[in-house]
C-alpha positions in Angstrom: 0.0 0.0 0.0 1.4 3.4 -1.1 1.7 5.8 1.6 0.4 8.8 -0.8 -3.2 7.1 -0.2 -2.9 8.8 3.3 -2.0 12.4 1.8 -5.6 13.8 1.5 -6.2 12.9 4.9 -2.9 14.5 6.5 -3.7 17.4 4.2 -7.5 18.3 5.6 -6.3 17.7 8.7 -3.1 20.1 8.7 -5.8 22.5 7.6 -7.8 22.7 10.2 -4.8 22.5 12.7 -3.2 25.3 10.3 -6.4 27.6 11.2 -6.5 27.3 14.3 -2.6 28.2 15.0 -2.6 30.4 12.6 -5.2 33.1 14.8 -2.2 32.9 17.6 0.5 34.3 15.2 1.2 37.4 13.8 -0.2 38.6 10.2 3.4 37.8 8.4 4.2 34.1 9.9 0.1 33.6 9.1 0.6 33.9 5.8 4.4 32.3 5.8 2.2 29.7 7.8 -0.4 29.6 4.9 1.4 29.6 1.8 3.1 26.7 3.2 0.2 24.7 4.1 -1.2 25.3 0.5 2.0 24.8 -0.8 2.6 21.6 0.3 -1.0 20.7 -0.5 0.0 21.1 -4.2 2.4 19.0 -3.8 0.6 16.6 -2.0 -2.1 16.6 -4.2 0.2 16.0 -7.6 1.4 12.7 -5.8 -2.1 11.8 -5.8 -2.7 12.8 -8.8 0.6 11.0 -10.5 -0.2 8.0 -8.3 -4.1 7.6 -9.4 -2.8 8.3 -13.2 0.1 6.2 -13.2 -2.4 3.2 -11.5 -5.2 3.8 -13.5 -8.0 3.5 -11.0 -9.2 5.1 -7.8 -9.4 4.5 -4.5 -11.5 4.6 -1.1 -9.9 6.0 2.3 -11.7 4.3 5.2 -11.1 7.0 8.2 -10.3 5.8 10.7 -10.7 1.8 9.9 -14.6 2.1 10.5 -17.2 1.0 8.7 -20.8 2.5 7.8 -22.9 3.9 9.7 -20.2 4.8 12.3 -17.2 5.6 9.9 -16.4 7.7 7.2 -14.8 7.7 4.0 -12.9 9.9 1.5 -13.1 8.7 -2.4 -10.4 9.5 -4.6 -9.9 9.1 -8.7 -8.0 11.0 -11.1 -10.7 13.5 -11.6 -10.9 14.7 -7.5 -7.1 14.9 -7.8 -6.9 17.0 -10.7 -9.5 19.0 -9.2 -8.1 19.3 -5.9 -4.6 20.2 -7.4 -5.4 22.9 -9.4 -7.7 24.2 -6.3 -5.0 23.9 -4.4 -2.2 26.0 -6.8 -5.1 28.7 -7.2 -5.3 29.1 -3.9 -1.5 29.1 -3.3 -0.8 31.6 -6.2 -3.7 34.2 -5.0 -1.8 34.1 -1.4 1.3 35.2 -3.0 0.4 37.4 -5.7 -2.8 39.2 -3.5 -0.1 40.4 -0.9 -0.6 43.7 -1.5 -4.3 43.8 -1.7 -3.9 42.1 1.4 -2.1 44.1 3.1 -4.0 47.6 1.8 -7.6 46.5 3.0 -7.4 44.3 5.7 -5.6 46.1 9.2 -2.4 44.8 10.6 -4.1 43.8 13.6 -6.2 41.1 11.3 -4.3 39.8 8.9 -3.7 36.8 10.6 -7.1 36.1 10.9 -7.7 36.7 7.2 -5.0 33.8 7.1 -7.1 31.7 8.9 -10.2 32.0 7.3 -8.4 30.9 4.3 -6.6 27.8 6.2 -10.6 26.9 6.8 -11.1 27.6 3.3 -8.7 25.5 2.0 -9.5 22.3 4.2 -13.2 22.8 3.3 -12.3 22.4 -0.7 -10.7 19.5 0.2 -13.3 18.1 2.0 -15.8 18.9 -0.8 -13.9 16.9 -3.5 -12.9 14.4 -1.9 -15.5 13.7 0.8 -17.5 10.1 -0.1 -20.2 11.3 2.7 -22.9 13.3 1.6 -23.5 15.0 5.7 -19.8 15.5 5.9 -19.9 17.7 2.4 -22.7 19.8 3.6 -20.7 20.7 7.5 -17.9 21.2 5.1 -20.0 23.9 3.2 -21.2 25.5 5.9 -17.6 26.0 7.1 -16.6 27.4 3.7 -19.0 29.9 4.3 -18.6 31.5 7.2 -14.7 31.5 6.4 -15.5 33.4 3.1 -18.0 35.8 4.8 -15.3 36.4 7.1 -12.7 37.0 4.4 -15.3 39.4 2.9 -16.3 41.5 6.2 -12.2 42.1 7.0 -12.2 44.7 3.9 -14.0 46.6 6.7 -16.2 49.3 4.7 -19.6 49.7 5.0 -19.8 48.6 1.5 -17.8 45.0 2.0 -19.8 44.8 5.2 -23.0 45.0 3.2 -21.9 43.2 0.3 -20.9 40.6 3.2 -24.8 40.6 5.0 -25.7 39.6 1.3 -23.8 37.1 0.7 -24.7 35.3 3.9 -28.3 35.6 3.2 -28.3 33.9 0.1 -25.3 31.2 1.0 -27.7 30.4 4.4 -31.0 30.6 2.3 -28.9 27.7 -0.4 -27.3 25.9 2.8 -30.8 25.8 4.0 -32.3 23.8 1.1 -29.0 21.9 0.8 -29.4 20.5 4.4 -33.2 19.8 3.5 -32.4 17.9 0.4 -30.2 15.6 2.5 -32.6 15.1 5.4 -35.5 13.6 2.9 -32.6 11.3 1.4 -31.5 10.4 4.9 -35.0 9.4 5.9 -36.0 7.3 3.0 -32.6 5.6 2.2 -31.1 5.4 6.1 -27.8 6.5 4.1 -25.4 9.0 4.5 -22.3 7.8 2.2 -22.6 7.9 -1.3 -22.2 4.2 -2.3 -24.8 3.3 0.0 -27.6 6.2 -1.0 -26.9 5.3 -4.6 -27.9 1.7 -4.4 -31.0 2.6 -2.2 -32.0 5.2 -4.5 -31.5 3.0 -7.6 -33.7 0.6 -5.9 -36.3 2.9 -4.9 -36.7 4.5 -8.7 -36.6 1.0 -9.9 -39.5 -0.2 -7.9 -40.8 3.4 -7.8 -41.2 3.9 -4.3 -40.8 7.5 -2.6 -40.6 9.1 -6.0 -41.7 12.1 -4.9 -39.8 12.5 -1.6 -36.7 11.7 -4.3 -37.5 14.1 -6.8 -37.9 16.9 -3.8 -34.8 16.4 -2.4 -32.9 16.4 -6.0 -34.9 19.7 -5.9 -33.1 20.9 -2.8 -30.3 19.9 -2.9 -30.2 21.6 -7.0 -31.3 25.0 -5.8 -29.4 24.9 -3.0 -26.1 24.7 -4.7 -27.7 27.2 -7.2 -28.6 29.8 -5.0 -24.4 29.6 -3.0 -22.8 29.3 -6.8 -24.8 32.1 -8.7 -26.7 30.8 -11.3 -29.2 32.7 -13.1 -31.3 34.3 -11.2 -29.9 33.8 -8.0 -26.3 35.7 -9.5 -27.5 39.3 -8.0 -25.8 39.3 -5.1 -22.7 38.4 -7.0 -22.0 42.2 -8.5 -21.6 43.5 -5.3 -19.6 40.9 -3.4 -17.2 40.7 -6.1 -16.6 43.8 -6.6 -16.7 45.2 -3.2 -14.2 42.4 -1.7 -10.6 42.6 -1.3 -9.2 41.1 -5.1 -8.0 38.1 -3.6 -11.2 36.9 -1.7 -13.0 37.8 -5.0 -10.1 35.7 -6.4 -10.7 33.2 -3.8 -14.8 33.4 -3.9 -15.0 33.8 -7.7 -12.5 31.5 -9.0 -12.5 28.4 -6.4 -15.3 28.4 -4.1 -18.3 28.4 -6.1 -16.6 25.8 -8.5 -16.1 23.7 -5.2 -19.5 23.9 -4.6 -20.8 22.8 -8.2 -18.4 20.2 -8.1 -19.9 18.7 -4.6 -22.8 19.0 -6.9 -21.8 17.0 -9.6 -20.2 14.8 -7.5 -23.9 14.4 -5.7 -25.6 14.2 -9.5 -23.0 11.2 -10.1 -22.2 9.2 -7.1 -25.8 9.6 -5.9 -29.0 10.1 -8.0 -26.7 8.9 -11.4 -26.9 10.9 -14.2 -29.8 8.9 -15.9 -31.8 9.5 -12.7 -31.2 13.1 -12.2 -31.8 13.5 -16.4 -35.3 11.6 -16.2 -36.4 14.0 -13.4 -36.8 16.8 -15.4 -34.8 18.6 -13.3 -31.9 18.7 -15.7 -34.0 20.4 -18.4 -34.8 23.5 -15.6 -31.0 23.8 -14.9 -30.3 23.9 -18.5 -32.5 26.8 -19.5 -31.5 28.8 -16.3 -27.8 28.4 -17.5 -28.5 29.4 -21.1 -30.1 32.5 -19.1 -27.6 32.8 -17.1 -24.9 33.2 -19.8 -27.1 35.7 -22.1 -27.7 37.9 -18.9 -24.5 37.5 -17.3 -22.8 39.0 -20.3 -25.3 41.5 -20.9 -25.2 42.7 -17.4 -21.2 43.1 -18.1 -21.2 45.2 -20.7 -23.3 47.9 -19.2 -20.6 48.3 -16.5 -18.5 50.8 -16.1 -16.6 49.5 -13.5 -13.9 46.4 -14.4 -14.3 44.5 -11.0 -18.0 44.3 -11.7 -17.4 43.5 -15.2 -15.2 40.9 -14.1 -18.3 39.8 -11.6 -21.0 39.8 -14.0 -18.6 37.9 -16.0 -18.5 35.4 -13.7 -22.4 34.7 -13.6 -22.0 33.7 -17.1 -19.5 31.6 -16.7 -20.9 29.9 -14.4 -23.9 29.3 -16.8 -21.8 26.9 -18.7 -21.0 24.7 -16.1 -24.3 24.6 -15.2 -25.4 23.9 -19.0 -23.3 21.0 -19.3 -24.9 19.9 -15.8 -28.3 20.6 -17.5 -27.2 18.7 -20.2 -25.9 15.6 -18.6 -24.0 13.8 -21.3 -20.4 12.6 -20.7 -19.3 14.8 -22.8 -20.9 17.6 -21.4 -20.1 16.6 -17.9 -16.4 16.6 -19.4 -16.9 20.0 -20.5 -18.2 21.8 -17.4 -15.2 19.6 -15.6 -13.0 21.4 -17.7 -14.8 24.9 -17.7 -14.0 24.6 -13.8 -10.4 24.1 -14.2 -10.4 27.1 -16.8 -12.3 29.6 -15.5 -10.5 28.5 -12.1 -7.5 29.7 -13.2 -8.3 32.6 -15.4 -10.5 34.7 -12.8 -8.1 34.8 -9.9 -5.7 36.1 -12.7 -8.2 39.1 -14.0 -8.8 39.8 -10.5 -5.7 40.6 -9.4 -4.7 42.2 -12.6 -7.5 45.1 -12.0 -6.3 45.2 -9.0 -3.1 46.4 -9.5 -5.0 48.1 -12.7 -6.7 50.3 -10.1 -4.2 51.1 -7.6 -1.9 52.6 -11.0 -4.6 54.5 -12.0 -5.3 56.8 -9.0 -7.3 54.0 -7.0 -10.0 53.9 -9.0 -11.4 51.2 -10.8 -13.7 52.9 -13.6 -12.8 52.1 -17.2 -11.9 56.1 -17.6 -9.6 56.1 -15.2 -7.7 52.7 -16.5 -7.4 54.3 -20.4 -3.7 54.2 -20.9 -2.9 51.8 -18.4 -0.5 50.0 -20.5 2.0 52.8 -20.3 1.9 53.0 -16.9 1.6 48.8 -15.9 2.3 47.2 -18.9 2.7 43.6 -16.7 -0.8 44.1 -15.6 -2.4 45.1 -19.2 -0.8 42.0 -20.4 -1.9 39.5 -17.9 -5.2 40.9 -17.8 -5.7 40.6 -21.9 -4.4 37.2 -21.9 -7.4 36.1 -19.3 -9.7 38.1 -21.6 -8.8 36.4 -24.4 -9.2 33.6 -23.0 -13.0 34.2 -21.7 -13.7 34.9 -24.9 -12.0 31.4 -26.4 -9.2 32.4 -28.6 -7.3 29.4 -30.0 -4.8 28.0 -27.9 -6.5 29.3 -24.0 -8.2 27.5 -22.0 -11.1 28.9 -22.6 -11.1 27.7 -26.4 -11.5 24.3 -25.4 -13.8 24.5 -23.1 -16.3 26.0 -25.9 -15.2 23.7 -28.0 -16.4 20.8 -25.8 -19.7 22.3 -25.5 -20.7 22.8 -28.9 -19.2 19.0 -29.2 -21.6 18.0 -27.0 -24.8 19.8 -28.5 -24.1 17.2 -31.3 -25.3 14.5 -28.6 -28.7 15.6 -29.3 -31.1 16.1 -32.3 -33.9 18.4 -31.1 -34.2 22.0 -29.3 -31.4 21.3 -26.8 -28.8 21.2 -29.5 -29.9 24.0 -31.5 -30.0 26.3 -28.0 -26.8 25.0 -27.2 -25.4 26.3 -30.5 -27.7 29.6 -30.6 -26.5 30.7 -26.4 -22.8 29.7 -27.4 -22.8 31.8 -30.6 -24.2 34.5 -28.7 -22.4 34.7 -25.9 -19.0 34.6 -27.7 -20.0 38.0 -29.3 -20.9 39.8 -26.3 -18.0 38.2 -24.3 -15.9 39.9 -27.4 -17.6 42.7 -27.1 -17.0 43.5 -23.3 -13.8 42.3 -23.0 -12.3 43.4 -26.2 -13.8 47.1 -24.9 -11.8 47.1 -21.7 -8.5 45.8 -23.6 -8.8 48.5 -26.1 -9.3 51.1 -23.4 -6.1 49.9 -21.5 -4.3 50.1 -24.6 -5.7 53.6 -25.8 -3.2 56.4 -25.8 -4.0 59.0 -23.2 -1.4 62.0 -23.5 -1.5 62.9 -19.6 -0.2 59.5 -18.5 3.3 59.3 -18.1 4.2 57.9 -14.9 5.3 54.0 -14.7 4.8 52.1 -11.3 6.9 49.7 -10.0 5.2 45.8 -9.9 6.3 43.6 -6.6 8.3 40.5 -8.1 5.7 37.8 -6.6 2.8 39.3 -8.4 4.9 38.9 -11.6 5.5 35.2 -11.1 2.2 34.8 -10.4 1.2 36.5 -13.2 3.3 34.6 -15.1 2.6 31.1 -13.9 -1.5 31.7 -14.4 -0.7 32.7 -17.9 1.1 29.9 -18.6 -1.1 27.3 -16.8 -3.7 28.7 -18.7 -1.6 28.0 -21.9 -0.9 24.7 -20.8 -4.7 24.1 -20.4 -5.2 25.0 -24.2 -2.6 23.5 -25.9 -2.2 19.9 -23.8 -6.0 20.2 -23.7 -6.1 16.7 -25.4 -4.3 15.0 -22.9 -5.9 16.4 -19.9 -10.0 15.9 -21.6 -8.4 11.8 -22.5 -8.2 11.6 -18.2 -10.8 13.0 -17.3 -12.9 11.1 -19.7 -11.0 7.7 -18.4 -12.1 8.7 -14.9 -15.4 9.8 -15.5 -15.9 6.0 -15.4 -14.6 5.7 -11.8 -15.8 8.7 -10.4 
C-alpha cells in the first residue's frame, strides 16, 4: 500500500490545525504559515494525482478503519485529484500574488485572521472533492461559508460589510435547502455515504417507491447549490460581493469556491441520483434553461458596466452558466466539459482579479474604465496579464477557454432536437458579447491617453504569479487533449 493514499487525509487535517494556529500568530508568519500549508497541499495533491494516473483507478480512504454507519470515507480518482490540485495552486498563487491587496484593505491587527479563514477555506475544498459522505460535504459547506463571509467583512467598509450581510443571506438561504435535500434522502434511504444512498436510491426509482420524496430532495439539494454558486437568477448578489471584496477573496470566492460547490454538486448528481436519474427528473432540463439564461444575462449585465471589478463579476455569472449547461445537459461529454470549464475559469478569474487590482491602484485607485485608459503605459505587466485572461474568456485558440467551448458545442451534437440548436444559438451568442465587453476594456487599457506618463513599480511575486496563471492557462489549451483523455478515463470511476 502506497503511503500517498494517506495524503488527502494529513492534508484536511493540517488545515484545520493550520487555522486554528494560525489566529495565535502574527499577520506575516500567518501567511508564511499559509502559503506553506497550500504549498505543500499542491504537492501533496500532484502525488495523488501522479499516483491515481500512473495506477489507472481510484481508491476509497476508510477513516479511521470504521465501517458504515459509524465511519467515514474519502473517495479519490483522477478526476478529484486534478481537481483538488489545481484548487490547491489557485489558492497558493492568489496568497502570493494578492499580498498587497492584502495588506492595503485588511488592518495589521487582522491579517492573521484573514490567514485563517483561508486555512478553513482551503480544508473545506478538500473536503468537498474528496469527501465520499454526503453529511460530511454539507458541515464542510457550511464551514466554507462563514470562512469566506469572514474574508469578505475584513475589507471593513460599509460597502464590503453590506456586500458581506448579502452574501450570507443567500449562501444560508442555499445551505438551507442543501441540508433539507439531505434530510428527505437520509429518511427514505437510512444512508449517509454515497455508495450506500446510490444503491437505495436505484432501488427505490426502480420499484418506484418514494418518488416524490426523491425528486424533492434532487430539488433541494439543485437550488441549493444554485442559490451559494450564482446561477441565473440567484447571480445578483454576485456584483456587489465581487466587486466590493478585497481582489484576492473575489479571487478566492469567484475563482475556487463556487466551483467547489458545483463540483460537490456534480459529484452528488454522479455518485448519488446517477446521471440517468437526475436526467429523467426533469430537473436537468430547468438547470439547462437557467444556465442558457444565465450566460445571455450574465454577459449583458457586463457590458453595461462601467466599473472592471464588476465587469469581471457579471462575467463570472455567465460563466458559471456553462457549467451549469453542461450539468443541464448531462452527457459525458458535457459533464467533461463543465469539468473542464472549472479548471479554466478557475485559473483565469483569480488572474483578471488581481490584474484590476493592480490596474486600479496605477490609475489613481480607482477602478472605472476612464480612469484605467492608458494603463498599458503605466503597468504594462498588468495590461498584459489581464488581456491574456480576456482572451481567454472569450475562447481564442490556444487558452483555456477555447477548449472548453469547444467541448460544448461538441456536446450539443449529442442531441437532435431544441437542446442542441439552444446549445449552439447561447454559445454563438455569448462569444459575441463576451468579445464585445472584453475586447472594450482591452482597447481602453491600450488607448493612448497623452497625460499618462508615470510607470509604477510591480512587486516581483505578483509577476511570477502572473506569469505562472498565464502559462497554466496556456498549458490548459494546448495539452488540452491530454488532460480531456483523463478526465474522460475517470469519468468512469468517479
Amino acid at each position: 500500500m502506497s503511503f500517498c493514499l494517506n495524503f488527502p487525509l494529513f492534508m484536511i487535517v493540517a488545515s484545520l490545525s493550520s487555522s486554528v494556529i494560525s489566529t495565535l500568530l502574527k499577520g506575516k508568519t500567518a501567511r508564511i504559515l499559509s502559503l506553506l500549508l497550500t504549498g505543500v497541499c499542491f504537492i501533496l495533491d500532484l502525488n495523488i494525482l501522479l499516483y491515481v494516473v500512473n495506477t489507472g483507478g481510484s481508491y476509497t480512504y476508510m477513516m479511521g478503519h470504521f465501517p458504515h454507519p459509524w465511519g467515514n470515507e474519502l473517495k479519490i480518482s483522477t478526476i478529484e485529484a486534478i481537481i483538488s490540485t489545481l484548487f490547491s495552486l489557485v489558492l497558493f498563487l492568489i496568497l502570493l500574488g494578492g499580498k498587497e491587496s492584502i495588506e492595503e484593505y485588511v488592518d495589521d491587527s487582522k491579517q492573521h485572521l484573514y490567514y485563517a479563514l483561508c486555512d478553513l477555506i482551503n480544508s473545506s475544498l478538500l473536503v468537498l472533492v474528496y469527501t465520499n459522505d454526503i453529511f460530511t460535504g454539507y458541515v464542510f459547506v457550511e464551514i466554507c461559508t462563514l470562512a469566506s463571509t469572514g474574508i469578505l467583512v475584513l475589507r471593513g467598509n460599509g460597502k464590503s460589510l453590506a456586500a458581506a450581510i448579502r452574501y450570507m443571506v443567500f449562501a444560508l438561504i442555499g445551505s438551507g435547502l442543501l441540508l433539507f435535500g439531505i434530510v428527505f434522502l437520509y429518511n427514505i434511504t437510512g444512508n449517509l455515504l454515497m455508495p450506500n444512498l446510490k444503491e437505495s436510491i436505484i432501488n427505490l426509482y426502480n420499484t418506484k417507491q418514494y418518488y416524490l420524496p426523491l425528486l424533492t430532495a434532487m430539488c433541494f439539494i439543485s437550488v441549493g447549490v444554485a442559490i451559494k454558486s450564482g446561477l441565473f437568477p440567484f447571480h445578483f448578489w454576485m456584483a456587489d460581493t465581487y466587486g466590493s471584496a478585497i481582489p484576492a477573496s473575489s479571487g478566492i470566492l469567484s475563482g475556487i469556491i463556487s466551483k467547489a460547490y458545483i463540483f460537490f454538486l456534480i459529484k452528488v448528481i454522479k455518485d448519488v441520483f446517477t446521471i440517468e436519474i437526475f436526467k429523467a427528473s426533469g430537473i436537468s432540463n430547468i438547470i439547462f434553461v437557467l444556465a442558457l439564461f444565465g450566460i445571455v444575462v450574465g454577459s449583458i449585465s457586463a457590458i453595461r458596466e462601467n466599473d472592471i471589478f464588476r465587469m469581471c463579476a457579471y462575467s463570472s455569472a455567465a460563466q458559471i452558466g456553462y457549467i451549469y449547461m453542461g450539468i443541464g445537459l448531462s452527457t459525458t461529454v458535457s459533464i467533461v466539459a463543465s469539468l473542464f470549464q472549472i479548471c479554466a475559469h478557475c485559473i483565469t478569474k483569480p488572474a483578471l482579479f488581481l490584474s484590476s487590482y493592480h490596474l486600479s491602484k496605477n490609475s489613481g485607485g480607482s477602478s472605472r474604465f476612464k480612469a484605467l485608459q492608458g494603463s498599458y503605459k503605466r503597468d504594462f505587466f498588468s495590461t498584459v496579464c489581464f488581456s491574456q485572461g480576456a482572451f481567454s474568456m472569450v475562447g481564442i485558440p490556444l487558452t483555456a477557454g477555447f477548449m472548453t467551448k469547444y467541448l460544448f458545442g461538441m456536446s450539443a451534437f449529442d442531441y437532435t432536437n431544441w437542446e442542441m440548436l439552444a446549445t449552439l444559438i447561447v454559445l454563438i451568442i455569448s462569444t459575441i458579447l463576451n468579445t464585445i465587453y472584453f475586447t472594450k476594456t482591452v482597447v481602453r487599457l491600450f488607448t493612448v491617453d497623452e497625460n499618462i506618463e508615470k510607470k509604477f513599480n510591480i512587486s516581483l511575486q505578483y509577476r511570477i504569479v502572473g506569469i505562472l496563471f498565464m502559462i497554466v492557462n496556456f498549458g490548459l489549451g494546448i495539452f488540452a487533449k491530454n488532460y480531456i483523455d483523463v478526465i474522460f478515463k475517470g469519468l468512469n470511476l468517479f
